[in-house]
C-alpha positions in Angstrom: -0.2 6.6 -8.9 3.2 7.4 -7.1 3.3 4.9 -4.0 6.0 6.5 -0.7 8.0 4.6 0.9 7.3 1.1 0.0 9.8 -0.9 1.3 11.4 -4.0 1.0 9.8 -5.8 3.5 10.2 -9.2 5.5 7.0 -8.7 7.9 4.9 -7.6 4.4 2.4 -4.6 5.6 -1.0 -5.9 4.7 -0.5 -8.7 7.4 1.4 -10.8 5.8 4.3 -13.5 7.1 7.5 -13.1 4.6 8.3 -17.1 3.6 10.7 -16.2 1.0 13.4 -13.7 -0.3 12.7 -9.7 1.0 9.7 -8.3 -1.3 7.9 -5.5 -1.8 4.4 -6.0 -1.2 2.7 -3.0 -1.0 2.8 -1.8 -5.0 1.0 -5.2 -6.2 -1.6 -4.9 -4.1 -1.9 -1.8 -4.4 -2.3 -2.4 -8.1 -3.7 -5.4 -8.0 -7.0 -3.6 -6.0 -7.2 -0.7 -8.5 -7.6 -2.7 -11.3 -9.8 -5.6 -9.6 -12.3 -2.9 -8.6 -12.7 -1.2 -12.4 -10.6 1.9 -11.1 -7.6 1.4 -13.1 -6.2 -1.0 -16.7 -3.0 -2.5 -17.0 -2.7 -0.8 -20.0 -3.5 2.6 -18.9 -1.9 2.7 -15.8 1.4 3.9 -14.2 2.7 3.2 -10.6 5.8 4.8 -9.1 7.5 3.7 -6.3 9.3 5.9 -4.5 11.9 5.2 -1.9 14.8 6.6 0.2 16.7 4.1 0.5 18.3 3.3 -3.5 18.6 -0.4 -2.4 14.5 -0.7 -2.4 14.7 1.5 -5.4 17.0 -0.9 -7.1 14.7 -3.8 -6.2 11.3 -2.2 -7.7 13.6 -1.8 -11.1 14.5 -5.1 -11.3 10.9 -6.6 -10.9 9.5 -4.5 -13.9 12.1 -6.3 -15.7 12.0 -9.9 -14.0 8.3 -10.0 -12.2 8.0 -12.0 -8.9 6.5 -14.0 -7.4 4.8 -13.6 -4.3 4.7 -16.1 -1.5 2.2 -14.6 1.0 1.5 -16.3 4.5 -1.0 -14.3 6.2 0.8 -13.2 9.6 -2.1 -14.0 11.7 -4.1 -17.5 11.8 -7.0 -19.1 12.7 -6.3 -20.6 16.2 -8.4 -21.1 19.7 -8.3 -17.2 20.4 -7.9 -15.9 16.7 -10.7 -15.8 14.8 -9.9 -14.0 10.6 -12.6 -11.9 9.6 -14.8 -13.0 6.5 -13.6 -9.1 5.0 -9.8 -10.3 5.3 -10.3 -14.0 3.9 -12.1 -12.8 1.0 -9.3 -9.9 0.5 -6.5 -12.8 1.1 -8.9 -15.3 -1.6 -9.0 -12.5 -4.6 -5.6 -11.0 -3.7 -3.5 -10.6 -7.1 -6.0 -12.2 -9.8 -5.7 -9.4 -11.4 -1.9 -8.7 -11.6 -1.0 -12.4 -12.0 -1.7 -16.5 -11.8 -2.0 -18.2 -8.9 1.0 -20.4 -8.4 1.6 -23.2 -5.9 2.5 -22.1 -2.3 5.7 -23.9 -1.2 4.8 -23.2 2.4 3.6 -26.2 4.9 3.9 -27.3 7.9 3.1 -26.4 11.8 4.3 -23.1 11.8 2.0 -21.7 9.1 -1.4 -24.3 10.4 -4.5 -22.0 10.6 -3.0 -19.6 8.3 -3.7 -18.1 4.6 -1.8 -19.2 2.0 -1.2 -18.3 -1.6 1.3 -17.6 -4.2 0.7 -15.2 -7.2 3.3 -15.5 -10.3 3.0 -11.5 -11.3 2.2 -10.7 -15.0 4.9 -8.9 -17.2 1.8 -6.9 -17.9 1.4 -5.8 -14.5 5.4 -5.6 -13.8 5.7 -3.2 -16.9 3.4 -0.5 -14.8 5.7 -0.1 -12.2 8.4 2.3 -11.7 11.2 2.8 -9.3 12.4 6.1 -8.4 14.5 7.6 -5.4 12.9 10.2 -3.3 13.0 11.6 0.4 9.0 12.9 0.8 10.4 15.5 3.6 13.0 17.4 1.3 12.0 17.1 -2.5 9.5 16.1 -4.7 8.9 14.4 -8.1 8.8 16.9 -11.0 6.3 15.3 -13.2 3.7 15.4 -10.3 0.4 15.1 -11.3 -0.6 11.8 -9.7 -4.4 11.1 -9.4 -3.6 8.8 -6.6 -0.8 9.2 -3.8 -0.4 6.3 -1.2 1.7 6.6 1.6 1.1 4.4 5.0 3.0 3.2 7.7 5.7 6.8 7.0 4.3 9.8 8.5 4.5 8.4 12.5 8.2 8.9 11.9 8.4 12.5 11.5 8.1 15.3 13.8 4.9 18.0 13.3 7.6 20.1 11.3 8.9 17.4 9.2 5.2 16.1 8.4 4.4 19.6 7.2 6.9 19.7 5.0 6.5 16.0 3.3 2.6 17.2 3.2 3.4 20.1 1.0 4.9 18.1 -1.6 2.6 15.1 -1.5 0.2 18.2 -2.0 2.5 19.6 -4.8 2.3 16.3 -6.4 -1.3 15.6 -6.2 -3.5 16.6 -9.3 -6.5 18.7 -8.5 -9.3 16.1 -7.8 -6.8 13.4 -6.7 -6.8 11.0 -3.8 -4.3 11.1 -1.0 -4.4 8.1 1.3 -2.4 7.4 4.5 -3.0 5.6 7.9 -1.4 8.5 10.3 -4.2 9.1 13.3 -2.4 12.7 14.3 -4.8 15.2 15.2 -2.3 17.8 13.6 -2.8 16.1 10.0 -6.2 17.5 9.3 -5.3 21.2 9.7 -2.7 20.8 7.7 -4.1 18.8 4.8 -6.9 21.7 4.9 -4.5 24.2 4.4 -2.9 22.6 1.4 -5.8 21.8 0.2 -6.2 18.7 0.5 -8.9 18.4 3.4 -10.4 15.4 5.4 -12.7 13.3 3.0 -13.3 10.0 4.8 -12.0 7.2 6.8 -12.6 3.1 6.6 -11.6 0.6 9.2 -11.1 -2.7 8.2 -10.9 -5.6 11.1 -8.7 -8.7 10.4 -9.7 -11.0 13.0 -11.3 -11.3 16.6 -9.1 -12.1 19.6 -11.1 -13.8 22.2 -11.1 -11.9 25.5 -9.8 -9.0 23.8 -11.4 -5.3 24.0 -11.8 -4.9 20.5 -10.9 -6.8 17.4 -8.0 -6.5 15.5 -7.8 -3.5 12.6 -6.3 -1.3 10.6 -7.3 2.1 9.4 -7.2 4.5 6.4 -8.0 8.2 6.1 -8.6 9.6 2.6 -8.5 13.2 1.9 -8.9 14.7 -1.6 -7.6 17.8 -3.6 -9.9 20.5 -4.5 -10.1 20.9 -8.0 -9.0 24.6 -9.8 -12.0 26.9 -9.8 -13.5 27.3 -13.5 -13.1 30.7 -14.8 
Protein backbone atom coordinates (compact mmCIF):
# COMPACT_ATOMS: atom_id res chain seq x y z
CA UNK A 1 0.00 0.00 0.00
CA UNK A 2 1.96 3.31 -0.77
CA UNK A 3 0.02 6.19 1.24
CA UNK A 4 0.71 10.24 -0.60
CA UNK A 5 1.25 12.83 1.29
CA UNK A 6 0.58 11.91 4.74
CA UNK A 7 1.64 14.57 6.73
CA UNK A 8 2.64 15.39 10.07
CA UNK A 9 -0.38 16.75 11.29
CA UNK A 10 -1.56 18.91 14.36
CA UNK A 11 -5.41 19.02 13.30
CA UNK A 12 -5.11 14.89 12.46
CA UNK A 13 -7.34 14.31 9.08
CA UNK A 14 -9.87 11.75 10.29
CA UNK A 15 -11.36 14.47 12.68
CA UNK A 16 -9.27 14.40 15.12
CA UNK A 17 -8.03 17.19 17.81
CA UNK A 18 -3.95 16.96 18.12
CA UNK A 19 -3.38 16.75 22.32
CA UNK A 20 0.16 15.92 22.00
CA UNK A 21 3.53 16.13 19.92
CA UNK A 22 2.88 16.52 15.77
CA UNK A 23 1.83 12.88 14.40
CA UNK A 24 1.03 11.23 11.60
CA UNK A 25 -2.27 9.86 11.70
CA UNK A 26 -3.29 8.86 8.50
CA UNK A 27 -0.94 5.55 7.96
CA UNK A 28 -2.28 3.80 11.33
CA UNK A 29 -5.48 4.07 10.52
CA UNK A 30 -5.17 3.43 7.38
CA UNK A 31 -3.52 0.17 8.55
CA UNK A 32 -5.25 -0.33 11.32
CA UNK A 33 -8.77 -0.61 8.93
CA UNK A 34 -7.13 -3.01 6.41
CA UNK A 35 -6.22 -5.40 8.83
CA UNK A 36 -9.49 -5.02 11.20
CA UNK A 37 -11.64 -5.69 8.21
CA UNK A 38 -9.67 -9.21 7.03
CA UNK A 39 -8.19 -7.22 3.98
CA UNK A 40 -4.59 -7.19 4.98
CA UNK A 41 -1.94 -9.24 8.06
CA UNK A 42 0.60 -7.58 9.82
CA UNK A 43 2.75 -10.02 8.63
CA UNK A 44 2.06 -9.75 5.01
CA UNK A 45 1.70 -6.34 4.69
CA UNK A 46 3.82 -3.31 3.59
CA UNK A 47 2.85 0.48 3.85
CA UNK A 48 4.82 3.37 2.30
CA UNK A 49 4.54 6.63 3.18
CA UNK A 50 5.39 8.93 0.85
CA UNK A 51 6.07 12.63 1.42
CA UNK A 52 7.59 15.87 -0.01
CA UNK A 53 8.53 17.32 2.64
CA UNK A 54 11.93 14.95 4.14
CA UNK A 55 11.01 16.35 7.60
CA UNK A 56 7.55 14.10 7.59
CA UNK A 57 9.74 11.53 5.85
CA UNK A 58 12.18 11.55 8.66
CA UNK A 59 9.26 11.21 11.22
CA UNK A 60 7.47 8.03 9.53
CA UNK A 61 11.30 6.43 9.86
CA UNK A 62 11.65 7.04 13.19
CA UNK A 63 8.23 5.48 14.23
CA UNK A 64 9.02 2.06 12.49
CA UNK A 65 11.83 2.15 14.82
CA UNK A 66 10.27 3.68 18.03
CA UNK A 67 6.23 3.21 17.60
CA UNK A 68 3.93 5.93 19.05
CA UNK A 69 1.51 6.45 20.60
CA UNK A 70 -1.43 8.04 19.67
CA UNK A 71 -3.46 10.53 21.74
CA UNK A 72 -6.65 11.08 19.64
CA UNK A 73 -9.37 13.69 20.74
CA UNK A 74 -12.04 13.66 18.32
CA UNK A 75 -12.16 17.34 16.89
CA UNK A 76 -15.82 17.57 17.07
CA UNK A 77 -18.09 16.81 20.31
CA UNK A 78 -21.29 16.05 21.48
CA UNK A 79 -22.74 19.41 22.58
CA UNK A 80 -26.52 21.24 22.30
CA UNK A 81 -26.15 21.55 18.39
CA UNK A 82 -23.67 18.66 17.68
CA UNK A 83 -24.93 15.46 17.66
CA UNK A 84 -21.72 12.36 16.52
CA UNK A 85 -23.14 9.84 14.38
CA UNK A 86 -23.41 6.16 15.66
CA UNK A 87 -21.05 5.29 12.18
CA UNK A 88 -18.22 7.69 13.70
CA UNK A 89 -18.48 6.52 17.52
CA UNK A 90 -18.17 3.09 16.56
CA UNK A 91 -15.16 3.98 13.98
CA UNK A 92 -13.57 6.25 17.06
CA UNK A 93 -14.48 2.85 19.68
CA UNK A 94 -12.56 0.14 17.32
CA UNK A 95 -9.99 2.67 16.06
CA UNK A 96 -6.36 0.91 16.36
CA UNK A 97 -7.25 -2.59 18.04
CA UNK A 98 -5.65 -3.90 15.57
CA UNK A 99 -2.35 -2.06 15.32
CA UNK A 100 -1.93 -1.65 19.07
CA UNK A 101 -3.21 -1.55 22.98
CA UNK A 102 -5.31 0.81 24.19
CA UNK A 103 -3.49 3.04 26.58
CA UNK A 104 -4.73 5.62 29.10
CA UNK A 105 -5.72 9.03 27.52
CA UNK A 106 -4.02 11.80 29.45
CA UNK A 107 -6.55 14.26 28.13
CA UNK A 108 -9.39 15.95 30.62
CA UNK A 109 -10.97 18.68 31.29
CA UNK A 110 -13.56 21.41 29.81
CA UNK A 111 -12.04 21.81 26.64
CA UNK A 112 -12.33 18.21 25.44
CA UNK A 113 -16.16 17.59 27.46
CA UNK A 114 -18.49 15.92 24.96
CA UNK A 115 -15.59 14.62 23.00
CA UNK A 116 -13.99 11.06 21.99
CA UNK A 117 -11.17 10.05 23.63
CA UNK A 118 -8.62 7.36 23.32
CA UNK A 119 -5.06 6.53 23.25
CA UNK A 120 -3.53 3.50 21.24
CA UNK A 121 0.23 2.33 22.27
CA UNK A 122 1.14 1.13 18.40
CA UNK A 123 2.63 -2.45 18.14
CA UNK A 124 6.30 -2.95 16.89
CA UNK A 125 4.46 -5.36 14.75
CA UNK A 126 2.44 -2.86 13.16
CA UNK A 127 5.40 -0.09 13.16
CA UNK A 128 7.71 -2.64 11.30
CA UNK A 129 5.06 -2.39 8.15
CA UNK A 130 5.61 1.00 7.60
CA UNK A 131 8.02 2.76 5.44
CA UNK A 132 9.07 6.28 4.78
CA UNK A 133 10.10 7.49 1.54
CA UNK A 134 10.42 11.03 -0.19
CA UNK A 135 8.46 11.70 -3.22
CA UNK A 136 6.69 14.70 -5.12
CA UNK A 137 3.39 12.78 -6.78
CA UNK A 138 3.49 15.63 -9.62
CA UNK A 139 7.18 15.04 -10.99
CA UNK A 140 8.33 11.38 -10.19
CA UNK A 141 7.24 8.21 -9.17
CA UNK A 142 8.35 5.19 -7.00
CA UNK A 143 10.20 2.58 -9.05
CA UNK A 144 9.07 -0.51 -7.37
CA UNK A 145 5.33 0.38 -8.15
CA UNK A 146 3.14 -2.26 -7.99
CA UNK A 147 0.96 -1.22 -5.04
CA UNK A 148 -2.51 -3.04 -4.74
CA UNK A 149 -3.69 -0.10 -2.83
CA UNK A 150 -2.79 3.75 -3.39
CA UNK A 151 -4.36 6.28 -0.90
CA UNK A 152 -4.06 9.78 -1.42
CA UNK A 153 -6.69 12.41 0.23
CA UNK A 154 -6.85 15.83 1.17
CA UNK A 155 -3.56 16.47 -2.01
CA UNK A 156 -5.16 16.73 -5.35
CA UNK A 157 -7.36 20.28 -4.52
CA UNK A 158 -3.81 21.79 -4.58
CA UNK A 159 -2.90 21.33 -8.00
CA UNK A 160 -3.95 22.88 -11.16
CA UNK A 161 -5.94 20.51 -14.00
CA UNK A 162 -2.29 20.10 -15.61
CA UNK A 163 -0.46 19.29 -12.48
CA UNK A 164 -3.39 16.73 -11.38
CA UNK A 165 -2.80 15.06 -14.77
CA UNK A 166 0.47 14.55 -14.28
CA UNK A 167 0.41 13.22 -10.43
CA UNK A 168 -2.50 10.89 -11.97
CA UNK A 169 -0.26 9.26 -14.45
CA UNK A 170 2.15 8.10 -11.93
CA UNK A 171 -0.29 7.14 -9.25
CA UNK A 172 -1.58 5.10 -12.39
CA UNK A 173 2.13 4.02 -13.22
CA UNK A 174 2.21 2.81 -9.77
CA UNK A 175 -0.98 1.04 -9.39
CA UNK A 176 -0.93 -2.90 -10.14
CA UNK A 177 -3.52 -3.94 -12.56
CA UNK A 178 -6.62 -4.77 -10.38
CA UNK A 179 -5.58 -2.23 -7.65
CA UNK A 180 -7.49 0.31 -5.74
CA UNK A 181 -6.97 4.01 -6.00
CA UNK A 182 -8.72 6.07 -3.35
CA UNK A 183 -8.90 9.85 -2.93
CA UNK A 184 -11.52 12.51 -1.73
CA UNK A 185 -11.02 15.12 -4.78
CA UNK A 186 -14.81 16.09 -6.12
CA UNK A 187 -13.30 17.64 -9.60
CA UNK A 188 -15.45 16.91 -12.42
CA UNK A 189 -12.07 16.75 -14.54
CA UNK A 190 -10.80 13.64 -12.40
CA UNK A 191 -13.08 11.03 -13.98
CA UNK A 192 -11.94 11.60 -17.59
CA UNK A 193 -8.77 11.45 -16.63
CA UNK A 194 -8.67 8.34 -14.42
CA UNK A 195 -10.61 6.75 -17.49
CA UNK A 196 -7.91 7.45 -19.69
CA UNK A 197 -5.26 5.97 -17.56
CA UNK A 198 -7.13 3.37 -16.86
CA UNK A 199 -8.12 3.61 -13.82
CA UNK A 200 -11.98 4.54 -14.24
CA UNK A 201 -14.69 5.62 -11.68
CA UNK A 202 -15.71 2.49 -9.52
CA UNK A 203 -17.66 3.89 -6.52
CA UNK A 204 -18.11 6.54 -3.99
CA UNK A 205 -19.08 6.27 0.01
CA UNK A 206 -20.11 9.16 2.21
CA UNK A 207 -19.68 8.90 5.66
CA UNK A 208 -21.54 11.53 8.10
CA UNK A 209 -19.83 12.43 11.48
CA UNK A 210 -22.39 14.25 13.27
CA UNK A 211 -25.69 16.31 12.88
CA UNK A 212 -25.57 20.09 13.43
CA UNK A 213 -28.92 21.30 14.58
CA UNK A 214 -30.39 23.93 12.16
CA UNK A 215 -27.96 23.00 9.75
CA UNK A 216 -28.78 21.98 5.92
CA UNK A 217 -27.23 18.82 5.97
CA UNK A 218 -25.08 16.95 8.35
CA UNK A 219 -21.65 16.94 8.60
CA UNK A 220 -19.40 14.40 6.14
CA UNK A 221 -16.80 13.43 4.37
CA UNK A 222 -16.38 11.61 1.11
CA UNK A 223 -14.30 8.99 -0.83
CA UNK A 224 -14.27 8.02 -4.46
CA UNK A 225 -12.71 4.73 -5.48
CA UNK A 226 -11.61 3.89 -8.90
CA UNK A 227 -9.87 0.67 -9.89
CA UNK A 228 -7.16 -0.46 -12.51
CA UNK A 229 -8.23 -2.64 -15.22
CA UNK A 230 -6.42 -5.75 -15.14
CA UNK A 231 -3.96 -6.91 -18.40
CA UNK A 232 -6.07 -8.70 -20.98
CA UNK A 233 -5.27 -12.60 -21.03
CA UNK A 234 -3.65 -13.74 -24.14
Amino acid sequence: MLIVGPGLDLAPRTGLLEVGPPQSYQPWAVMDALVANDLARLDDLEVVAADINPRVVAHIRRARATPPTLNLVSEIGDSDTVELSPDFRNYFAALGRSIGAQGTSPVAGAAVKGHLRRTIKTSAEAARTLRGETLDIVTDRLREGGFDLIVATNILPYFDDGELMLALSNIAGMLAPGGVFLHNEARPALGGITAALGMPFEQSRHAVIASVRGAPAPLFDSVWLHRKARAPQR
